[in-house]
C-alpha positions in Angstrom: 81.2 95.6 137.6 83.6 97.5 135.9 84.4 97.6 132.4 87.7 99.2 130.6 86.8 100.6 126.9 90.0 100.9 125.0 90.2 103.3 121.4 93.7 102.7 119.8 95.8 105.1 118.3 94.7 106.4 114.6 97.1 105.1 112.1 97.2 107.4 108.8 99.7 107.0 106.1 102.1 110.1 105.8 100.7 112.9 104.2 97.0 112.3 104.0 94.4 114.9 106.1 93.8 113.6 109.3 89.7 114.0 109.7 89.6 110.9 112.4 91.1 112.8 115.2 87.7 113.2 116.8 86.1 112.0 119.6 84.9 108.4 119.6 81.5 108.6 119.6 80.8 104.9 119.6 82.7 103.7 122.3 81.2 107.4 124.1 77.5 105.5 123.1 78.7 102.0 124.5 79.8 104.0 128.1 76.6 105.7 128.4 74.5 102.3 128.0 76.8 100.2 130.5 76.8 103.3 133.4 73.1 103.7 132.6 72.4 99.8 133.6 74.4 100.3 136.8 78.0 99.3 135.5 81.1 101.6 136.4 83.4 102.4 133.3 86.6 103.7 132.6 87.2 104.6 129.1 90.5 104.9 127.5 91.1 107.3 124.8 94.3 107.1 123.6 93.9 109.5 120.8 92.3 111.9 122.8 94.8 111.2 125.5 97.6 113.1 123.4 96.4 114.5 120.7 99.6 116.3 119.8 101.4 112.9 120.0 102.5 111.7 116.2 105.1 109.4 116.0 106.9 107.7 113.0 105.3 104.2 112.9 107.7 103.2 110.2 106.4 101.5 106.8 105.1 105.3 105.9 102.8 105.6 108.9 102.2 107.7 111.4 100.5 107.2 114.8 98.4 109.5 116.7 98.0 108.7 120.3 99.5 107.1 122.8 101.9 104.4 122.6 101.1 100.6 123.0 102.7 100.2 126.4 101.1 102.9 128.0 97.5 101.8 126.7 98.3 99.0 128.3 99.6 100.4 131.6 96.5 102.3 132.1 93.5 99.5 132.1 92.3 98.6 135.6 93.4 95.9 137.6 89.8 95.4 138.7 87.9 95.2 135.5 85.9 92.5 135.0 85.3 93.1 131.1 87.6 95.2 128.8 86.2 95.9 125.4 88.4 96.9 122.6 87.8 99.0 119.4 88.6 98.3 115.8 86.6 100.5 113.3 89.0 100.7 110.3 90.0 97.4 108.5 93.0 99.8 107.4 94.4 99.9 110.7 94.4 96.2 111.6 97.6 95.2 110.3 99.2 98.2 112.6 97.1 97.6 115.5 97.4 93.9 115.8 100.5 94.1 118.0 98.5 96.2 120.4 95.4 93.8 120.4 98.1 91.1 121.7 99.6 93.0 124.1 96.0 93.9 125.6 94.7 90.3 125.6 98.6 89.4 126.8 98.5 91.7 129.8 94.5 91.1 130.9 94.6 86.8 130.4 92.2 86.6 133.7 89.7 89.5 132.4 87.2 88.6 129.4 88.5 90.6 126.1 85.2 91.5 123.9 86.3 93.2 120.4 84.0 95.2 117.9 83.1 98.0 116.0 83.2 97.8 112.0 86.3 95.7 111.5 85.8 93.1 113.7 82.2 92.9 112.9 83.1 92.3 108.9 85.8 89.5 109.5 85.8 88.5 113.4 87.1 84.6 112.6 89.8 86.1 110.7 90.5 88.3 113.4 90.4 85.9 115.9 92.5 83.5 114.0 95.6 86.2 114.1 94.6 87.2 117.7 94.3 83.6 119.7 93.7 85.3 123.4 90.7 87.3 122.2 87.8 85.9 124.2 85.2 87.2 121.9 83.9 89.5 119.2 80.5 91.6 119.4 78.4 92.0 115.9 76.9 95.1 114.6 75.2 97.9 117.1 76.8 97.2 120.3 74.9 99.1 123.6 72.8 96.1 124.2 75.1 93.2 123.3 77.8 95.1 125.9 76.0 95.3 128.5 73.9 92.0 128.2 78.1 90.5 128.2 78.8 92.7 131.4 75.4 91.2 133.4 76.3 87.6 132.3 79.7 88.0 134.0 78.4 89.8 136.7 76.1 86.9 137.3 78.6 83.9 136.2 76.0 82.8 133.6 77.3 81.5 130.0 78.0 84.3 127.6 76.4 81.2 124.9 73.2 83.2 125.5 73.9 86.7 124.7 72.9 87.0 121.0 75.3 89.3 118.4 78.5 87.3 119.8 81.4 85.3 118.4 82.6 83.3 120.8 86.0 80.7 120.5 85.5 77.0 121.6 86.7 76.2 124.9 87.4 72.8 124.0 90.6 73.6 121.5 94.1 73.9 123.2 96.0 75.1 120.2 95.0 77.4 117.5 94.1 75.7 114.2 96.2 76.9 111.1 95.1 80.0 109.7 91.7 79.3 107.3 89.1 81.8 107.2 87.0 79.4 105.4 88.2 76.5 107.7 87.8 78.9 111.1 84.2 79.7 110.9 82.5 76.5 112.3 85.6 74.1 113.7 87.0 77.0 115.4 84.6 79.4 116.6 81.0 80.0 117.4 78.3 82.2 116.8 75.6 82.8 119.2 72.0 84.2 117.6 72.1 86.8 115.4 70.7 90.2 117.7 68.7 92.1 116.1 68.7 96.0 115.2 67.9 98.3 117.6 64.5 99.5 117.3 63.6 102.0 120.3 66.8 103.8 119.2 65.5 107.1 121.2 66.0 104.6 124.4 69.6 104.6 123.9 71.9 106.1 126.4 73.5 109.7 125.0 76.9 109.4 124.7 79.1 109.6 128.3 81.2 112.3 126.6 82.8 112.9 130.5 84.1 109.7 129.9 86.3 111.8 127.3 88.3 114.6 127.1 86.6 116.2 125.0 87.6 119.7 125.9 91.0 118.7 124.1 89.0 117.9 120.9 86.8 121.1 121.1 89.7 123.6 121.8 91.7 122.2 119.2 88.6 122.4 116.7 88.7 119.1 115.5 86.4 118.1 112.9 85.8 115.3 110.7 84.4 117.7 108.4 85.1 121.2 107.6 86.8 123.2 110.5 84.0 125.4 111.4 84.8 125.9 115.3 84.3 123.6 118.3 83.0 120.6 116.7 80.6 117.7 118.5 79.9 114.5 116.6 76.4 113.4 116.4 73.8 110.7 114.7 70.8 111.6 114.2 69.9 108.2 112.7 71.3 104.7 112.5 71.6 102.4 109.4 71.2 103.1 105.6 68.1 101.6 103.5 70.5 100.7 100.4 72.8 97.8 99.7 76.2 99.2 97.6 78.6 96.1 97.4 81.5 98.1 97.8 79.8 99.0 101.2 80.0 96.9 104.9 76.8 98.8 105.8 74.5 95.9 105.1 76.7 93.5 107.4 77.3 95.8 110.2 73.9 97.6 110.5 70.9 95.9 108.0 69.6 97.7 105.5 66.8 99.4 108.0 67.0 103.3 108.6 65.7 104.8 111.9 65.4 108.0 112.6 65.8 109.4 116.2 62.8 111.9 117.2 63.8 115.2 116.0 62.9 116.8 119.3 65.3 114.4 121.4 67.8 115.4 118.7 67.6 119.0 118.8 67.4 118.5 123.0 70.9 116.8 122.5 72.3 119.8 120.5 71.3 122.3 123.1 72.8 120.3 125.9 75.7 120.2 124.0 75.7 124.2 123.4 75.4 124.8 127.4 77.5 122.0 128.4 80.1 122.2 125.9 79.7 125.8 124.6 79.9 123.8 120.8 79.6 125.7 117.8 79.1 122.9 115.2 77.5 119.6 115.1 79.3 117.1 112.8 76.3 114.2 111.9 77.9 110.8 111.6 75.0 109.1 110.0 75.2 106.7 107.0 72.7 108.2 105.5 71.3 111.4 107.2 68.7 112.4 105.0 66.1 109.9 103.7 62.8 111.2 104.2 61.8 114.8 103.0 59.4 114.9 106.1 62.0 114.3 108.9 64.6 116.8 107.9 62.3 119.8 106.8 60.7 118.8 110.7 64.7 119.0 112.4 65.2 122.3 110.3 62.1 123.9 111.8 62.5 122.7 115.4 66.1 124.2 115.3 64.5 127.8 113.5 61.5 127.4 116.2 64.0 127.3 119.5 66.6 130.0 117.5 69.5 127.8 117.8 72.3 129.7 116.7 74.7 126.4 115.2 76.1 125.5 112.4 75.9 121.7 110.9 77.0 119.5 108.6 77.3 116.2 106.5 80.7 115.1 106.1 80.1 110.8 105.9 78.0 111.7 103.2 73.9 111.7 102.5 71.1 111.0 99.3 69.7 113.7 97.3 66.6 112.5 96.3 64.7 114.5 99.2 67.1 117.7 99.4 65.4 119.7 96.7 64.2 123.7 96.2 61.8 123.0 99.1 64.5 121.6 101.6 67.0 123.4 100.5 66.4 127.0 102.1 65.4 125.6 105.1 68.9 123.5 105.5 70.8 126.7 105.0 68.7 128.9 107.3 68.7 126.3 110.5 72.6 126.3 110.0 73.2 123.7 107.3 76.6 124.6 105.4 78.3 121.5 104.3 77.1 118.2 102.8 78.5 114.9 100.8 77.0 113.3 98.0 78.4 110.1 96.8 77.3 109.4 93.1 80.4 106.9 93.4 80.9 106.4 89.4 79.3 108.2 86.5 78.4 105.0 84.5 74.9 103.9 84.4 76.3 100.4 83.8 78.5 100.3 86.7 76.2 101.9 89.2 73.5 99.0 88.4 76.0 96.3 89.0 77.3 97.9 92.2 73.9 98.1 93.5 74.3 102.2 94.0 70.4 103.3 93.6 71.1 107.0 92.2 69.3 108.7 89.1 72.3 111.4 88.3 69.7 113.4 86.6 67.8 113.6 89.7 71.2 114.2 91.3 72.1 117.3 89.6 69.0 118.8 90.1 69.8 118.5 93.9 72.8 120.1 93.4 71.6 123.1 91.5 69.0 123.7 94.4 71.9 123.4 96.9 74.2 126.0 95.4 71.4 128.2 95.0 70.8 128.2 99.0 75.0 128.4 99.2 75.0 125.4 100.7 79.0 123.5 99.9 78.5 120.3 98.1 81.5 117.4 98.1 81.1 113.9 95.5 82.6 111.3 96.6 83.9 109.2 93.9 85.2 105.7 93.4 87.5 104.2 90.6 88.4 100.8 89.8 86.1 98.6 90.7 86.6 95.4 89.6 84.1 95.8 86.7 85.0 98.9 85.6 87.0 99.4 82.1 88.6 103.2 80.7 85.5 103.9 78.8 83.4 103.6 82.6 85.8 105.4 84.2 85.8 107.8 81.1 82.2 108.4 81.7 82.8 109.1 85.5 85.5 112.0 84.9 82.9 113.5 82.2 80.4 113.4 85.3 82.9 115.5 87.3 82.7 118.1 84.8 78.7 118.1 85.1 78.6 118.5 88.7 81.1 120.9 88.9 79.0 122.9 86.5 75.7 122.8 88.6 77.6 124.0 91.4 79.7 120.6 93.4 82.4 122.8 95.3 84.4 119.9 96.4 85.4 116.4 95.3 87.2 113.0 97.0 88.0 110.5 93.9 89.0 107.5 95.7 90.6 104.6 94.4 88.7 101.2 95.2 89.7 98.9 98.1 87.6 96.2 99.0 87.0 96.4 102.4 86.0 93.4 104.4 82.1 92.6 105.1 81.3 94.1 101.4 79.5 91.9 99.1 82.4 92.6 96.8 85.2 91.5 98.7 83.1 88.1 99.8 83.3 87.6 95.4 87.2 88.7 95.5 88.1 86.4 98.1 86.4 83.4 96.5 88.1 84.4 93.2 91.2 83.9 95.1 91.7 87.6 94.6 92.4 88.5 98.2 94.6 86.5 100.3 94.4 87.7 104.5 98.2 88.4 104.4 100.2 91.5 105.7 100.5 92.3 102.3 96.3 92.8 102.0 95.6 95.0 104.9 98.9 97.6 104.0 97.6 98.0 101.1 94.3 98.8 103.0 96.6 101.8 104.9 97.5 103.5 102.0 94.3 105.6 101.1 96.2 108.2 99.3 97.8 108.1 95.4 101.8 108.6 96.1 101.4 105.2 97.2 101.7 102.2 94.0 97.6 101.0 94.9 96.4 97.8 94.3 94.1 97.2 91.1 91.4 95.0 91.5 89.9 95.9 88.3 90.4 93.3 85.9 90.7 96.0 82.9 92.4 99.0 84.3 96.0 98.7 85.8 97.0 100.5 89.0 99.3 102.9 86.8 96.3 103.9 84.9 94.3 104.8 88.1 96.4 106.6 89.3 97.0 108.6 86.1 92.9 109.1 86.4 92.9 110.0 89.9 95.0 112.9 89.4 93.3 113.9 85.6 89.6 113.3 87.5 91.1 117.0 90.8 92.6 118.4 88.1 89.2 118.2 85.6 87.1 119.0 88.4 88.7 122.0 90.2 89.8 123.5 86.8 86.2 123.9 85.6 85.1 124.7 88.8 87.0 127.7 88.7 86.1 128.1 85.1 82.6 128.0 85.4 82.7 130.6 89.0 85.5 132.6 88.5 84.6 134.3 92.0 85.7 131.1 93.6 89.1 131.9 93.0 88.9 134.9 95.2 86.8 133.2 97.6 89.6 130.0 97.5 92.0 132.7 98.0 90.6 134.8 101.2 89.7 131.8 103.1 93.3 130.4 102.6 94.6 133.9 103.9 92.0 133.5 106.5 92.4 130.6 107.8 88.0 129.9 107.5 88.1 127.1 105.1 84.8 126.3 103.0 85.8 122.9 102.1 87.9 120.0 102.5 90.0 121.0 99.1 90.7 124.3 100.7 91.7 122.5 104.3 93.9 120.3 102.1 95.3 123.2 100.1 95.8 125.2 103.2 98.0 122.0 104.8 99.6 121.6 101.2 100.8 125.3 101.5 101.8 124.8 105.5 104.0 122.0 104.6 106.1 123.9 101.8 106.5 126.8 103.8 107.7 124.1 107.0 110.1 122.5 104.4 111.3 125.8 103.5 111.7 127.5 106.2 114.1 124.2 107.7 115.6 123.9 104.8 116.8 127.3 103.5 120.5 128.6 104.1 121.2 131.3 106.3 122.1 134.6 105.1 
């Protein structure tokens, strides 16, 4: 049969770095499983479809790709199965006119939804969208095309397991509850489990994409380091943060690919794609000391001439002076570490299994091999009081000093499917209005945030957002002067080393833009 795959437009507030204007490697996964069990797909990638497309989506958004109505205009008359993506929870309150208009315009075609959103609150998702036929759970190459065969075959999609399903015996949608929806309204078929022969799985159908757009473009969700290919080279993370939908969406199981099919992958992508860069999408790339020192030999062993990089972020605990060298040497350049607070007392609570001691060592290894370390950082969580989030700018200092060359200091949101936004909603914290997911869109600090922290107002975080770039770049500077001139070349040169210099670099694009409309002729 054929099946219609539908990625919406990216919706980014105005101002913020666009890093998601890549190619859609899950819904590239998802293709490659259906053709590879005999299905016929046609995949529509709207960002991808006009990638110079931005348009004003009012409320200070912007919208990258194409509009609603052609979306729309372009699924298949003859598809028997259109599945629709929805990976950002901060897009759902934009996107939910499109979902409508997709279910509106395909009422005799089955309309399966998933990815991480709709995995982390699918009956509140279905409550808002009331022609949605369905929502797949977790990892979704097997549950897709187990939904396609039933179909196909006219048997009852009851027995394909990872699947929400609405009752057929309910006429009218029930008031909106997402504590009332989940057993009067809806069902859930048995849980699926993960994925375990995940060297089985169908690469992705990249010709599915244009993904010569993406490459020419260089398009990166990490640092711009030439044509660009998104990969995973794992699947799931072993740890359980509860500011993180990880658990929900994945488990808590990590498995590793076989490095060999991996590194077979990166050179079809090289002769295929001519691809200077691989961009690893994993959770958590690097848990075990053995499989990474194996990948960075089998890439030195076939003299693969790539660079690669981290940007979702990894652990430290096996990157050390042993891994280190070999990371840099088979092309390593950039990676993420995400201590998240620099409290001892807050990372307990939040579950975040990091020894910072251990930490820093890591980092003083990497910068030694001149390999470009980011932190990711998180204030106001709903524990947190100044004296924690005291302790966490101190911490920005200390990694700066053993050699952190970038930093993202975010401020909390709790995201849906996170163990603490299940303990906010049943506080009454979080109610499922418009008013929730906007604040979701607004990622960036010009925006007045929403403080769930019961001790720290939203004034004050933003006031220690700002102190925590300006504390960390300053001494970064401070303690490697040379930086500066480094900072200063690539920004000339246009060969950024980091996401603060791609950020700077826009920074500096926009003023001269603004000044060069807005100057008087002579």
């Amino acid at each position: 049969m054929k099946v219609c795959l539908i990625r919406p437009p990216t919706i980014v507030p105005v101002g913020v770095f666009v890093g998601s204007l890549t190619p859609p490697i899950g819904l590239a996964y998802l293709a490659g499983s259906l053709r590879n069990a005999g299905h016929e797909v046609h995949l529509i990638d709207s960002v991808g479809l006009a990638l110079d497309e931005k348009q004003n989506f009012g409320n200070g958004l912007l919208r990258y790709g194409l509009d609603f109505k052609e979306i729309c205009d372009l699924i298949p008359k003859d598809a028997g199965l259109i599945g629709i993506s929805g990976m950002f929870s901060s897009d759902w309150n934009a996107l939910k006119p499109l979902y409508q208009m997709i279910c509106k315009a395909s009422k005799s075609t089955f309309v399966l939804a998933g990815g991480e959103h709709f995995t982390a609150a699918p009956e509140v998702s279905m409550d808002y969208l009331p022609l949605l036929d369905g929502i797949a759970l977790g990892e979704g190459e097997e549950t897709i095309v187990e939904v396609a065969n039933a179909i196909s075959s006219e048997k009852s999609l009851e027995t394909v397991q990872g699947l929400v399903l609405r009752k057929k015996d309910l006429n009218e949608p029930l008031p909106l509850s997402y504590f009332n929806s989940k057993n009067k309204k809806y069902i859930r078929t048995i849980p699926r489990k993960r994925i375990r022969g995940v060297d089985e799985i169908s690469w992705p159908a990249w010709d599915q994409i244009p993904v010569e757009d993406y490459l020419t473009r260089e398009l990166s969700y990490g640092v711009n380091r030439g044509r660009s290919m998104p990969m995973l080279a794992s699947r799931g993370c072993p740890y359980s943060c509860t500011f993180c939908s990880n658990p929900q969406m994945w488990g808590t199981r990590w498995v590793a690919r076989d490095v060999k099919d991996v590194v077979n992958e990166i050179e079809f992508y090289i002769k295929t794609y001519n691809i200077t860069n691989i961009d690893f999408y994993d959770l958590t790339a690097i848990v075990k000391k053995k499989w990474i020192i194996d990948f960075c030999k089998e890439l030195l062993k076939r003299k693969i001439d790539i660079t690669w990089q981290l940007p979702s972020g990894t652990r430290s605990e096996a990157i050390d002076e042993d891994v280190c060298p070999l990371l840099y040497a088979s092309g390593c350049r950039n990676m993420n570490y995400a201590p998240e607070s620099g409290s001892k007392e807050v990372l307990k609570k939040i579950k975040k299994k990091v020894k910072l001691k251990s930490l820093c060592k890591s980092l003083v290894a990497a910068n030694k091999a001149s390999i470009n370390i980011k932190m990711n950082i998180i204030i106001g969580l709903p524990m947190e009081n100044h004296l924690d989030i005291w302790k966490t700018l101190w911490s920005l200092i200390i990694y700066s000093f053993y050699g952190a060359y970038d930093v993202s200091i975010g401020i909390f949101a709790p995201y849906p499917g996170s163990e603490l936004y299940d303990e906010l909603v049943k506080k009454n914290r979080i109610t499922h209005d418009d008013n929730y997911w906007d604040k979701l869109s607004y990622v960036d600090i010009t925006k007045n945030p929403e403080s769930y922290c019961n001790k720290v107002s939203a004034k004050w975080l933003i006031f220690y957002n700002w102190l925590g770039f300006l504390l960390f770049y300053s001494s970064n500077y401070l303690f490697r002067p040379k930086r500066i001139i480094n900072t200063l070349s690539n920004l000339k040169s246009g060969k950024h080393e980091s996401r603060g210099e791609m950020a700077l670099s826009q920074i500096i694009s926009r003023l001269r833009l603004y000044y060069n409309t807005n100057r008087k002729p002579s």
